[in-house]
C-alpha positions in Angstrom: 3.2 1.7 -31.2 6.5 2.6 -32.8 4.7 5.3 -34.7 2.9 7.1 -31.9 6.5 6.9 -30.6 7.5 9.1 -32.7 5.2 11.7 -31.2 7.0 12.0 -28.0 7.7 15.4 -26.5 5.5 16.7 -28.6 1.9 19.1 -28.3 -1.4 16.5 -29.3 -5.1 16.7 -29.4 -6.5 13.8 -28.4 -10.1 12.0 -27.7 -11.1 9.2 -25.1 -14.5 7.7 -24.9 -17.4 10.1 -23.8 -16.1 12.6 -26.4 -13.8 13.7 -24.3 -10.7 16.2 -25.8 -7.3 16.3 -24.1 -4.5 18.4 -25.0 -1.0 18.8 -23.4 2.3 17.4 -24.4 2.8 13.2 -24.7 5.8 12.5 -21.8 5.5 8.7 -21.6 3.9 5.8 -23.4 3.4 1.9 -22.9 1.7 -0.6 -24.9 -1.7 0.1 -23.1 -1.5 3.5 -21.5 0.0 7.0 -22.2 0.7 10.1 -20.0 -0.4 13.7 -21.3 0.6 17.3 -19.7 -1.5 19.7 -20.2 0.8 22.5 -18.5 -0.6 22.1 -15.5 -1.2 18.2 -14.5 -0.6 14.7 -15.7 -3.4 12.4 -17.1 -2.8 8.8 -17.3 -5.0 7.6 -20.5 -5.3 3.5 -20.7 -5.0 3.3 -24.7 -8.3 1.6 -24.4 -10.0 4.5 -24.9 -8.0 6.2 -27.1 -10.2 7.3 -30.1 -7.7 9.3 -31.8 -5.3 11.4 -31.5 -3.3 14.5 -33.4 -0.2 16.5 -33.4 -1.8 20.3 -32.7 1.3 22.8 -32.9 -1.0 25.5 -31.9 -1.9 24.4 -28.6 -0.7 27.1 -25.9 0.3 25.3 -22.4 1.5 27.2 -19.1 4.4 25.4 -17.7 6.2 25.8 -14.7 9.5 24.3 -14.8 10.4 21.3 -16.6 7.6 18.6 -16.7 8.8 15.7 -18.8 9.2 12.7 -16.1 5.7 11.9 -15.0 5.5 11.9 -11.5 3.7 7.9 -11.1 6.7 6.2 -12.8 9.1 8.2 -12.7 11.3 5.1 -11.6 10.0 3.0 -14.3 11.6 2.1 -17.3 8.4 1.5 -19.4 5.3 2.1 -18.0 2.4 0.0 -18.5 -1.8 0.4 -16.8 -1.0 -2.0 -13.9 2.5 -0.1 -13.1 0.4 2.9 -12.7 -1.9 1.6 -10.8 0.2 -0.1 -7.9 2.4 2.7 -8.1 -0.7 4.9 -7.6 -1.6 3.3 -4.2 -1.9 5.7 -1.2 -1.8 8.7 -3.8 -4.1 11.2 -3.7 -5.6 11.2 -7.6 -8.7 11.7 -9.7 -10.2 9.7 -11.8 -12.4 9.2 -14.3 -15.3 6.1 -14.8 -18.6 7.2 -15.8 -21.0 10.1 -16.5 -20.0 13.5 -16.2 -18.8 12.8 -12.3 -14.9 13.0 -11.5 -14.3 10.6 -8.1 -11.2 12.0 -5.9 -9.4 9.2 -3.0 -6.6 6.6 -3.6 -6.4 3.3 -5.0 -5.6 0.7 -2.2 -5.6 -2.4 -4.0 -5.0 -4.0 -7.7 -7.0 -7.2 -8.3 -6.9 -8.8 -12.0 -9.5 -7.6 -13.4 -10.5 -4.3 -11.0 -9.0 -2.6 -8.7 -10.5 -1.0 -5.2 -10.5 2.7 -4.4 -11.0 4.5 -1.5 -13.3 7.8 -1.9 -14.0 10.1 1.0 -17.6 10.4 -0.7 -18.3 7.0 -1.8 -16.2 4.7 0.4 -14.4 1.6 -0.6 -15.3 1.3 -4.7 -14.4 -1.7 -6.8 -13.5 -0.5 -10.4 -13.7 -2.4 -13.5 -10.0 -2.2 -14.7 -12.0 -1.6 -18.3 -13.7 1.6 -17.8 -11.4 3.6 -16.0 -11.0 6.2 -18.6 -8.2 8.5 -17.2 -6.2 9.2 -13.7 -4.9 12.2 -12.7 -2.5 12.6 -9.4 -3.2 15.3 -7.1 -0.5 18.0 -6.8 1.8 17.6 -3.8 0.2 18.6 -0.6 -3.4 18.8 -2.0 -5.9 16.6 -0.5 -9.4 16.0 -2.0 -11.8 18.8 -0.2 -8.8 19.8 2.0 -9.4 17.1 4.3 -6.9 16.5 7.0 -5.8 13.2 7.2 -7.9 12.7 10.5 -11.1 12.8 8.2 -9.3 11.0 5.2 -7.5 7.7 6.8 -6.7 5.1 4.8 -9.6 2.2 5.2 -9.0 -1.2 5.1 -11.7 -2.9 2.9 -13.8 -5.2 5.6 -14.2 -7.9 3.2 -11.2 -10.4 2.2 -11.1 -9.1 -1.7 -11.1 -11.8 -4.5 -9.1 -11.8 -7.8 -12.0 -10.9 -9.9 -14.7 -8.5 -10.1 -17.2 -10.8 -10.1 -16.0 -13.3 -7.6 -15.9 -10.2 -5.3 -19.9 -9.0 -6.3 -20.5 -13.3 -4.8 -19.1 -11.8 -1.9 -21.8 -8.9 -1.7 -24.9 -10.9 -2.0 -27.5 -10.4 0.5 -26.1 -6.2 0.4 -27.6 -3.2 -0.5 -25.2 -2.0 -3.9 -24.9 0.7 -6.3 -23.6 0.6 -9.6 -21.6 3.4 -11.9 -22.6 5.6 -8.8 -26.2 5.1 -9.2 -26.4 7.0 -12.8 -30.1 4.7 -13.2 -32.6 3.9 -10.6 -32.5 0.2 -11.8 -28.5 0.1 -10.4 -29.4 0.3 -7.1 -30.9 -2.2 -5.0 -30.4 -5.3 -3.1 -27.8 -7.7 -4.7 -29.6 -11.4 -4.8 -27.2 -13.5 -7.0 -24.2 -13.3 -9.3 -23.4 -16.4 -11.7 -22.0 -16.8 -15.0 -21.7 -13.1 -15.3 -24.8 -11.9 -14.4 -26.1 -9.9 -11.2 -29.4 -10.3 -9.9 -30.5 -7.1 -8.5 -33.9 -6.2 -6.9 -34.7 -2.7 -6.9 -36.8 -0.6 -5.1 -39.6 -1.5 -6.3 -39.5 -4.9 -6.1 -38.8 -5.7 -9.4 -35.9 -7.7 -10.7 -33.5 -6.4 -13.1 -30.2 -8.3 -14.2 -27.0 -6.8 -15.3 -24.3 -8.1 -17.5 -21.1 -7.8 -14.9 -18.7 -6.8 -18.0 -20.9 -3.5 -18.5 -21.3 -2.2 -14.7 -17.7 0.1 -14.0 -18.2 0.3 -10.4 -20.0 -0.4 -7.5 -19.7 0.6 -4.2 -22.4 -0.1 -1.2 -24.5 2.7 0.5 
């Protein structure tokens, strides 16, 4: 890490997974996550899905005061993806999982290996903490589709959650699911079983299908 220290403060091009190109200035790293401005907002990057990345002199920002502390840990002395995370909780943020689709809410809870989100759209989501590819906060007194906070309360999930992803999809047998936000017909259906890593599902149709639980990023029920 000591040598992408070194490129602190200064103007980067870099890629995630999904061919996806950031650019901005690098304000704060840890030893699994980095923070990026791009003049404008701050983007939380789990090093996970760092491809690669570039000092790019010639990028041209817009900045409007000084924006070197990133606003998530801004009381932290070293940052990490779990800091950012809890810290994020009751936030307003963006983030990014899978497809082409952004997902705007709040984290509400940090399990150990996923973490539950609360989207105005989709409801209460459980996120794999392995595919969440960047978070973005929202800008102070900016609410996801202007909502008022009568139409955007924070909901309690109705379920008692369990420390891992799959221990809480046990929990959802016997429901109606959708996984990665229902990118494939054969992600949504009625969840029948989960052991030994593996989700039963039976989708419209009928038919079967089983999914490897360390490849689905989120689920959430209709």
């Amino acid at each position: 890490m000591k040598n992408i220290q070194n490129l602190m403060g200064q103007k980067i091009e870099l890629e995630v997974s999904g061919k996806t190109i950031f650019h901005g200035i690098l304000v704060d790293l840890g030893q699994d996550i980095l923070v990026l401005f791009n003049g404008k907002d701050y983007f939380y990057i789990p090093l996970l899905h760092v491809h690669n990345l570039r000092v790019n002199s010639l990028i041209e920002l817009e900045f409007d005061g000084d924006h070197t502390v990133s606003p998530i840990n801004e009381d932290q002395a070293t940052i990490s993806y779990r800091k950012t995370l809890m810290n994020a909780k009751g936030l307003f943020v963006e983030i990014f999982v899978t497809g082409n689709k952004s997902i705007h809410g709040y984290v509400t809870n940090v399990l150990n290996d996923y973490f539950s989100f609360y989207s105005p759209v989709y409801k209460t989501m459980f996120i794999s903490l392995n595919h969440l590819k960047w978070l973005t906060p929202y800008q102070t007194n900016i609410t996801p589709y202007t909502l008022g906070t009568n139409e955007l309360p924070v909901k309690p999930v109705s379920i008692t959650l369990q420390r891992s992803l799959e221990d809480q999809l046990k929990k959802m047998e016997g429901n109606l699911v959708v996984f990665d936000i229902g990118d494939h017909p054969l992600k949504i259906g009625l969840l029948k079983q989960v052991q030994d890593n593996i989700a039963e599902l039976i989708i419209a149709s009928g038919e079967t299908v089983y999914w490897k639980i360390s490849h689905l990023k989120l689920i959430h029920t209709p």
